[in-house]
C-alpha positions in Angstrom: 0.0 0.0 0.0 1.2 3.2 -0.9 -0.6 5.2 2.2 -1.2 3.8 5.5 -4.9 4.4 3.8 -6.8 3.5 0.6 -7.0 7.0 -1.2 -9.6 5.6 -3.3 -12.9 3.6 -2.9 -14.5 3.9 -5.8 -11.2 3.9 -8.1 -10.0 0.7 -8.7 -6.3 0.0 -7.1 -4.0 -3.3 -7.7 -0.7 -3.2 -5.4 2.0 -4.4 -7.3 4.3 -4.8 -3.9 6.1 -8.2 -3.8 8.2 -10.8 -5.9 9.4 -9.3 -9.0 12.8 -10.9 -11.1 15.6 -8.7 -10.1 18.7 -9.4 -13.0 22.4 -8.2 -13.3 25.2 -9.3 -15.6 22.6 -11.9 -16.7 22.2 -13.3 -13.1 18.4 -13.2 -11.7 17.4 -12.8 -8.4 14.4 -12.9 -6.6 13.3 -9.6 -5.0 10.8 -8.3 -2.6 9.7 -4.8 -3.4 9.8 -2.5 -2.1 13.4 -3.2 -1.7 17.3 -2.9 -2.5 19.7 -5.1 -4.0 22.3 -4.4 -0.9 20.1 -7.2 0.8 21.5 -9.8 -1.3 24.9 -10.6 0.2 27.0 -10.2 -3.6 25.0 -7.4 -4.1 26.0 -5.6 -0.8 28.2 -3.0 -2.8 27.1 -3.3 -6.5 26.7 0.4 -8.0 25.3 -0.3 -11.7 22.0 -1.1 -13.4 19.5 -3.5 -12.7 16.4 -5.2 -14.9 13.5 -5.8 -12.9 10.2 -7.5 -14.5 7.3 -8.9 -13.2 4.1 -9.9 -15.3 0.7 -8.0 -15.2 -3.1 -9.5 -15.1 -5.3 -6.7 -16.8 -8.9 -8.5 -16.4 -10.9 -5.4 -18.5 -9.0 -3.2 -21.3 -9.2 0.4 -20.9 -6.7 3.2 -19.3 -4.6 2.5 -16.6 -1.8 4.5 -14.4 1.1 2.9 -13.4 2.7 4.9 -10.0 6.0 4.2 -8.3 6.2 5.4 -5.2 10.3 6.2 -5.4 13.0 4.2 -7.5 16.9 4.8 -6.4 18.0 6.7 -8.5 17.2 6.8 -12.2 14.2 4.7 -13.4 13.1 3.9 -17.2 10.0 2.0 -17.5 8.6 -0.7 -20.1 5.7 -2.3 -20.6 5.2 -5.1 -23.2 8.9 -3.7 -24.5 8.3 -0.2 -25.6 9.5 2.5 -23.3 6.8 4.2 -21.7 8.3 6.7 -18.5 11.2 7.8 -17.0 12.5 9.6 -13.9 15.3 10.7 -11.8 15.4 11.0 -8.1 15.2 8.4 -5.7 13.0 10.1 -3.4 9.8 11.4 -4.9 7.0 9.6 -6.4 6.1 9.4 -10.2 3.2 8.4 -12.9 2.9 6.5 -16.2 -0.1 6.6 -18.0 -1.2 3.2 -20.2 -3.6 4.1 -23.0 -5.7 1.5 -24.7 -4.4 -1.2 -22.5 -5.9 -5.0 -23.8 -7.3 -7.6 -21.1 -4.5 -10.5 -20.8 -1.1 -10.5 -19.2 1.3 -8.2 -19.8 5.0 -7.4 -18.8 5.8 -4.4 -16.9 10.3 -4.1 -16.9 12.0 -1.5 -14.9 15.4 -0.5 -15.6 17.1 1.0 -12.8 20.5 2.7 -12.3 22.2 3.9 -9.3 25.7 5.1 -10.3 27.3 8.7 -10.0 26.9 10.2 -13.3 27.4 13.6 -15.3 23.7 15.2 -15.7 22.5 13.5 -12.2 23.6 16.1 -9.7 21.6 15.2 -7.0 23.4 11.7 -6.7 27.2 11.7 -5.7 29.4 10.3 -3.3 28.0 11.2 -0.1 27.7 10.8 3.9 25.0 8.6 3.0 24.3 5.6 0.5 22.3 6.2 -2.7 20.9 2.3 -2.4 19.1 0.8 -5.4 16.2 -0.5 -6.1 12.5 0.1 -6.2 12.8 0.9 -2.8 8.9 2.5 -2.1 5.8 0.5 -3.4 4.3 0.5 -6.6 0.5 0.5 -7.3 -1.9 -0.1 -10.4 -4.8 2.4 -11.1 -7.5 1.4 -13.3 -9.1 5.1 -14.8 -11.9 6.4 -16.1 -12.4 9.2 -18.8 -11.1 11.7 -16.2 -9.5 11.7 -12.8 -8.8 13.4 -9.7 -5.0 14.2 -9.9 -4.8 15.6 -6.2 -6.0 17.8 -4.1 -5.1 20.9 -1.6 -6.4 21.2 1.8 -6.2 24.5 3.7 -7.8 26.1 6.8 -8.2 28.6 9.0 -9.9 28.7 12.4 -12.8 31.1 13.4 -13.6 29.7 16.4 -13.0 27.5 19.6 -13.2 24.2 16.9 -14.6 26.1 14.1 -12.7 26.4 10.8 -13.5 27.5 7.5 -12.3 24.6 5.4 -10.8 25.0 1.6 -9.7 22.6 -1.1 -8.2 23.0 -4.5 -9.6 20.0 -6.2 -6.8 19.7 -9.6 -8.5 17.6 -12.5 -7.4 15.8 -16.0 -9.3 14.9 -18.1 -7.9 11.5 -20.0 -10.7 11.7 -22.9 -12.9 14.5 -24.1 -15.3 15.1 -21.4 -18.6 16.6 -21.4 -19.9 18.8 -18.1 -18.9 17.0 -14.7 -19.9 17.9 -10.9 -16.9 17.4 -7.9 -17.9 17.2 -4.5 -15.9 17.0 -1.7 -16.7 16.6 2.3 -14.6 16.5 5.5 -15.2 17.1 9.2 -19.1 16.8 8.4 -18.8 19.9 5.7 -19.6 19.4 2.7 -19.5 21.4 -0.5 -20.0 20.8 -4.7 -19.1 22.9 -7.8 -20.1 22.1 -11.6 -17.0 21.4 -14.2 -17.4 22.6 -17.6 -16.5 20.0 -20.3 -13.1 19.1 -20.7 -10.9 18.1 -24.0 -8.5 15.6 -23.5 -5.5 16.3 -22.2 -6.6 19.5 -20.6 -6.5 20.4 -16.7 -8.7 22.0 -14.5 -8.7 23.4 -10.6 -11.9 23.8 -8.6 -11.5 25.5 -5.0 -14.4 24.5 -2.5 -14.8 25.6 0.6 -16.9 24.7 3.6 -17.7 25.5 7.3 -16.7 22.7 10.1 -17.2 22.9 13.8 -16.4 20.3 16.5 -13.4 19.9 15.0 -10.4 18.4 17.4 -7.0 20.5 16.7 -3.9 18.7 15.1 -0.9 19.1 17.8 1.7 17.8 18.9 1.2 14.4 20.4 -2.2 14.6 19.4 -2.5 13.6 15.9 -6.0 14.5 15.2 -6.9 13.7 11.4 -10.0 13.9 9.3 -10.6 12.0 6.2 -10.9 14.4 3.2 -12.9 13.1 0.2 -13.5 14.2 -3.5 -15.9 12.6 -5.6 -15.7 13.6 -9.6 -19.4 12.9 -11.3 -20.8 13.0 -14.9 -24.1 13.5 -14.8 -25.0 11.5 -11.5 -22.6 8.5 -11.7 -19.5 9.0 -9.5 -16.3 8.1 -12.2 -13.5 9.0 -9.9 -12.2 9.5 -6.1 -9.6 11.0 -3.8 -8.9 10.4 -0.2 -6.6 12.0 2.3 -6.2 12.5 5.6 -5.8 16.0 6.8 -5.7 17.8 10.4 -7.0 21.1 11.3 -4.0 23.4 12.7 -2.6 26.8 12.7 0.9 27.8 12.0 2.9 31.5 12.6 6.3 32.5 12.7 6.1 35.6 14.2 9.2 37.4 14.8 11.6 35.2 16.6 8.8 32.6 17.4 7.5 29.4 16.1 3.3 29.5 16.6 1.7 26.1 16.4 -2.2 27.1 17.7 -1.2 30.0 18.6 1.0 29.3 21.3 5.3 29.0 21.3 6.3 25.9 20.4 10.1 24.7 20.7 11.3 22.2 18.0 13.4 19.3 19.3 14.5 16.3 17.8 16.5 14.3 15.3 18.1 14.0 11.9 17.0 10.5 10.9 17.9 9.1 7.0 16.0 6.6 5.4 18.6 4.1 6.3 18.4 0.9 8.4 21.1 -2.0 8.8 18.6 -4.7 7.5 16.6 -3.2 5.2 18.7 -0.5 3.6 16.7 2.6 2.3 13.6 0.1 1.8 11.8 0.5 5.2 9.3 -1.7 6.4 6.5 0.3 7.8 7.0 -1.6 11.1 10.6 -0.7 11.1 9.4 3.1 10.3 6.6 2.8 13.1 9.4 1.6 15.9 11.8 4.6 14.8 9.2 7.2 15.7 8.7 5.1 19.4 12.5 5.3 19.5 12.5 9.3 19.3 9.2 9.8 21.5 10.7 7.6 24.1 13.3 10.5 24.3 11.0 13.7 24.4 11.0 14.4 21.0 8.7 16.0 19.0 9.9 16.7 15.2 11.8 14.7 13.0 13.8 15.9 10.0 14.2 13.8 6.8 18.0 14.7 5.9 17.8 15.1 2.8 15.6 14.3 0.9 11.7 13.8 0.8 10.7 11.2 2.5 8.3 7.9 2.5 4.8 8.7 2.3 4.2 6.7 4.8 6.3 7.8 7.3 4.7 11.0 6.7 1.2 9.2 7.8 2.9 7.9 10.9 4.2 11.1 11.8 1.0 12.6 10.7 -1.3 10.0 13.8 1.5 10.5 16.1 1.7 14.2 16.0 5.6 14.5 15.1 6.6 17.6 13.6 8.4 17.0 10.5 11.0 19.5 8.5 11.2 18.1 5.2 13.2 19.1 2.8 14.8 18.4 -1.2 17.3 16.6 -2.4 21.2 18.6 -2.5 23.7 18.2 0.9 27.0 19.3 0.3 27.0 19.4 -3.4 27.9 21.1 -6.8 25.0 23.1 -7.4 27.0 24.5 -10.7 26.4 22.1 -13.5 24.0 24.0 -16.0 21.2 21.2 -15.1 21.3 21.4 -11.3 18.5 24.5 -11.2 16.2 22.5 -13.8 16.8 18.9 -11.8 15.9 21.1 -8.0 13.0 22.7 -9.2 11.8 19.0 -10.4 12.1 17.7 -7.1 10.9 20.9 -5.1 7.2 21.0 -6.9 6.7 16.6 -6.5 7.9 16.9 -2.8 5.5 20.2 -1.9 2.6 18.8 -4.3 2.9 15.3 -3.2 3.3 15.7 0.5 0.9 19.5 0.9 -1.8 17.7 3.1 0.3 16.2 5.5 -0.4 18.2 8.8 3.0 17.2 10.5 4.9 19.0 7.7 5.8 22.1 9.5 8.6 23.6 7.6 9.9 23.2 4.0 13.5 22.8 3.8 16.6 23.2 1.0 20.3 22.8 -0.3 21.3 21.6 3.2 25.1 22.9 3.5 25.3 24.6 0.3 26.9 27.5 -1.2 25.6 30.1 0.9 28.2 32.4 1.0 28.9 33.1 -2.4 26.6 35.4 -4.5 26.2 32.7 -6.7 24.7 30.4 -3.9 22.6 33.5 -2.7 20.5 33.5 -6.7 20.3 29.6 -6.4 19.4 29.9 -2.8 16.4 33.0 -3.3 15.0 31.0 -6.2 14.1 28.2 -4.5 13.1 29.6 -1.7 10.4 31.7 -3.8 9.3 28.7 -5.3 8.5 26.9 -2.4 6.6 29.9 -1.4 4.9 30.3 -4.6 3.9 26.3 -4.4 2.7 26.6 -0.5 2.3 30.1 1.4 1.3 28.7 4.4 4.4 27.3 5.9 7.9 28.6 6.4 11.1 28.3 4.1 14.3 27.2 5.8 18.2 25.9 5.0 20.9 24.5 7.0 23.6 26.3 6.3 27.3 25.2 7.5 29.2 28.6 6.4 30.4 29.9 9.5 30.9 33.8 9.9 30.5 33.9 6.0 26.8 33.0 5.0 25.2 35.6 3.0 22.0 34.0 3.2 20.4 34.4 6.1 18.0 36.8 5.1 16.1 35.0 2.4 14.4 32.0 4.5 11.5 32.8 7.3 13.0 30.1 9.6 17.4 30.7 10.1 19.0 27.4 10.7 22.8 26.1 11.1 24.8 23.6 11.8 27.6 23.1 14.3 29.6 20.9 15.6 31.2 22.5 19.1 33.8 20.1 20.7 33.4 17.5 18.1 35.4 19.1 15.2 36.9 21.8 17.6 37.4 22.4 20.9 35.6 25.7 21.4 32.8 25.3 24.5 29.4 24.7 23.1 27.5 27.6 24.8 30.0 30.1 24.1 30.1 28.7 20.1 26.8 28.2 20.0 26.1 32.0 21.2 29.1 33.7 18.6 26.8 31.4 15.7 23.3 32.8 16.9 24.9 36.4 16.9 26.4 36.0 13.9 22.8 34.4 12.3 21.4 37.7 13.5 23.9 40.5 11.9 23.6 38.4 8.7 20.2 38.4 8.4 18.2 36.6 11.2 17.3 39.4 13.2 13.6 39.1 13.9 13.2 35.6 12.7 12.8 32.2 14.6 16.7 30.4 15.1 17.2 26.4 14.5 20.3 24.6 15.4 19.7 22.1 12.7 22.8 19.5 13.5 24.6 19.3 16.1 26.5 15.5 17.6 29.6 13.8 17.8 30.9 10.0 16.7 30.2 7.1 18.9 30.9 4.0 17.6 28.6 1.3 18.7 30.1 -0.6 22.0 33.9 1.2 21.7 33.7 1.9 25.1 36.5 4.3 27.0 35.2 5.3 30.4 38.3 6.6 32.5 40.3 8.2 28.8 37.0 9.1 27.5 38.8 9.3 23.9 36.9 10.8 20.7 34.7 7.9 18.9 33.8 6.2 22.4 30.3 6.4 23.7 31.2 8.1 26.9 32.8 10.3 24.9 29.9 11.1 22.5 27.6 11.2 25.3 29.4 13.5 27.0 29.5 16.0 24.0 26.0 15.5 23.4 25.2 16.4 26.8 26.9 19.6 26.8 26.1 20.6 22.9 21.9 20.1 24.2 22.7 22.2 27.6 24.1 24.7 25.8 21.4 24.9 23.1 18.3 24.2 24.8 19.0 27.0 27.3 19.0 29.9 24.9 16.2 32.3 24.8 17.3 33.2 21.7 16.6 29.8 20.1 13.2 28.0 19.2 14.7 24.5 18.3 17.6 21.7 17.9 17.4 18.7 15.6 20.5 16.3 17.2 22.8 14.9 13.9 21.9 11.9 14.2 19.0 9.7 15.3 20.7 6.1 14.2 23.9 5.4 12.4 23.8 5.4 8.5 25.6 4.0 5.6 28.1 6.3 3.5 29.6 6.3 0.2 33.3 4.3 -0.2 34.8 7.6 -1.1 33.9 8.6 2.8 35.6 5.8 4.3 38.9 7.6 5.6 36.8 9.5 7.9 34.0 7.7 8.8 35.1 4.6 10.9 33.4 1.2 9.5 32.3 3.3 6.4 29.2 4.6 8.9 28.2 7.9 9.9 28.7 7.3 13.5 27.1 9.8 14.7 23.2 7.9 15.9 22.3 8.1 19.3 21.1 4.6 18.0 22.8 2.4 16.0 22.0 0.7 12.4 20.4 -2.0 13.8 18.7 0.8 16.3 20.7 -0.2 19.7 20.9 3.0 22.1 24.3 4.2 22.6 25.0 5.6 26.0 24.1 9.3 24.7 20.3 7.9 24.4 20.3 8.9 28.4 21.9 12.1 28.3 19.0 13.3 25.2 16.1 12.0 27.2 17.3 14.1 30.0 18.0 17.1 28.4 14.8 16.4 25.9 12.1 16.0 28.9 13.3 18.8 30.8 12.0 20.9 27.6 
């Protein structure tokens, strides 16, 4: 499933999770998907291409729309042979549409790549793995002669549980269509609008709105959601449907605070890649589900998906649980130069903000983690994403984590100002007094007046090295010690309205990364890969809770 929910009822959806025929260099391999090829022992450190086929039942002919909920990296899709999509980025989800599709079996191939190559930016060596595979699920979507696409839920309050309740409702229309009616309902409100006819190919928006009271806020720890339905007719026979789930919440950033309902919130919580020691970057939803206990069980109450969009359906989870979530695009650390760079981030932007815009959690739309931000060149690449975000969703805040110490020219451009830092870990400067030049520096740059996020901040443990009188660097004690005073510092400033901890568990990284990441890991989890606390797992628990 490719929601914790089925988004439609009337619509008629096939999964297409499970075995498929994985081959490589002519071998063939069974494979669960969603999956990974690291699972297979020989496969463990393959970087290539990769065939994977599995055969189709169609029981009526008609139209049908193939979705793939991510494929690492680069996917090219056939079916019976002849090319039909393609798409790049591991991280976001993507359509193919079948015309004139017979009943009968057919074949369904995916090629997939995941190797560093000129004109894929967004993929190089990294302090993280670019797995392969398709690593989210894959679904089957039997259409009519025009369909709900998505939709766009908005609201805002005008009383103790009352809200005034919008929703863009975005159509296609897959054949020419004469006039239709789309109605939509959530929260016991309902309302309906007439469609003029439609030509194939052609799109259409229709904004409803609709008064709700009794309505139970979405907070934190409180995940309060409300299914959210859209109904497309022609004439009075329903022909297509849309489901989500969506909560009722405001959200300000006034001056230097973060508003969730209108009171002060303070943001605390982890980094966490889409990474696990079994099942690579190919989550089980169990596995997702005991990762979000893992951070409550600390205090927690956001999450950040370094870097890259993340699972829909640890969006859902997060969404139920109410976790705050930072989510942001795909670029750490990386070339944002080559001439293609600006075309491939604007791709992923619009599918992560148009894919992801109901999910309640989402409280802050992030970019180009540790970019170029203190060149003037960074600055245009940084402003026009950041206006783009804004043009595809006003009602949340734009952020970056920037790395450039006393040099970032950027700092002006986002509503939410976030760095990194790394006191006592990479020098030996104390915490509070680093972690008070930064903030000052954040607000002569630019800040002044805005809410302030220390977005990363850790140190390297490695999993049971243990050092408890010399307390050396890469030892728990030590790590836990660092943590301990990085949080103290951090979480005792006025002048700061949240810390996300680098990192929740311990992650994968590219072979180029190896000299300085011991056991070719990022070491720096309070868990790790197999989700084991490490001693600093007390020392965040204790600095979380007393927040």
């Amino acid at each position: 499933m490719y929601r914790l929910f089925s988004e439609h009822t009337l619509r008629p959806v096939v999964s297409l999770n499970g075995l498929w025929d994985m081959e490589i260099n002519e071998k063939h391999y069974p494979m669960l998907i969603p999956g990974v090829w690291e699972r297979i022992p020989e496969l463990r450190s393959y970087r290539g291409m990769a065939e994977f086929t599995r055969t189709v039942s169609i029981d009526e002919a008609g139209m049908y729309l193939l979705r793939f909920g991510g494929v690492s990296h680069t996917a090219t899709v056939y079916w019976d042979g002849e090319e039909v999509g393609r798409h790049y980025n591991a991280y976001t989800a993507f359509e193919v549409l079948l015309e004139n599709v017979a009943a009968g079996e057919h074949t369904l191939r995916v090629t997939v790549d995941n190797r560093y190559e000129t004109g894929k930016p967004l993929h190089v060596p990294n302090d993280y793995y670019t797995y392969g595979g398709l690593n989210r699920p894959v679904e089957l979507h039997r259409l009519s002669c025009a369909r709900i696409r998505r939709m766009q839920f908005s609201c805002a309050q005008t009383g103790e549980g009352a809200y005034t309740a919008g929703v863009e409702v975005f159509l296609q229309a897959l054949a020419d269509c004469g006039a239709m009616q789309v109605h939509a309902a959530v929260a016991g409100g309902e309302a309906a609008a007439d469609v003029p006819a439609m030509k194939k190919g052609t799109e259409v928006s229709v904004t409803l709105t609709m008064d709700v009271t009794g309505v139970k806020p979405w907070d934190i720890g409180r995940g309060n959601l409300y299914d959210l339905t859209a109904t497309l007719l022609a004439g009075s026979s329903p022909i297509d449907d849309l489901v989500d789930r969506v909560g009722f919440r405001t959200l300000d950033w006034k001056g230097q605070r973060i508003l969730l309902n209108g009171r002060e919130i303070f943001v605390k919580g982890f980094n966490r890649h889409e990474d696990h020691g079994q099942f690579g970057s190919a989550l089980s939803l169990d596995a997702m589900m005991d990762d979000l206990h893992l951070m409550l069980s600390t205090g927690a109450n956001s999450v950040r998906t370094c870097h890259y969009p993340n699972d829909p359906r640890f969006l859902d989870l997060c969404d139920a649980l109410g976790v705050l979530v930072w989510e942001e695009n795909h670029a750490r650390a990386i070339d944002i130069h080559p001439e293609n760079f600006g075309e491939v981030c604007a791709i992923v932007n619009e599918e992560m903000v148009t894919q992801h815009y109901n999910h309640p959690s989402i409280w802050v739309w992030g970019i180009l983690n540790e970019c170029e931000s203190e060149t003037e060149f960074g600055r245009e690449v940084y402003r026009r994403q950041l206006e783009q975000l804004r043009r595809l969703d006003p009602t949340r805040p734009t952020t970056f984590a920037s790395c450039r110490f006393f040099t970032d020219v950027c700092m002006d451009l986002p509503d939410v100002c976030a760095f990194n830092i790394y006191p006592l870990w990479y020098h030996n400067e104390p915490a509070d007094d680093y972690a008070k030049r930064i903030a000052d520096f954040m607000d002569s740059a630019g800040a002044a007046g805005k809410p302030i996020i220390f977005s990363e901040f850790g140190a390297g443990g490695i999993a049971g090295y243990h050092d408890p009188f010399g307390r050396a660097k890469w030892s728990e004690e030590r790590q836990a010690d660092i943590l301990d005073a990085q949080l103290r510092a951090i979480m005792g400033m006025e002048r700061v309205s949240g810390a996300y901890i680098w990192q929740f568990a311990d992650v994968r990284v590219a072979e180029e990364w190896a000299y300085s990441r011991p056991k070719t890991m990022n070491n720096k989890g309070v868990f790790d890969q197999f989700r084991r606390p490490k001693l600093a797992y007390q020392k965040v628990m204790e600095r979380f809770r007393d927040r």
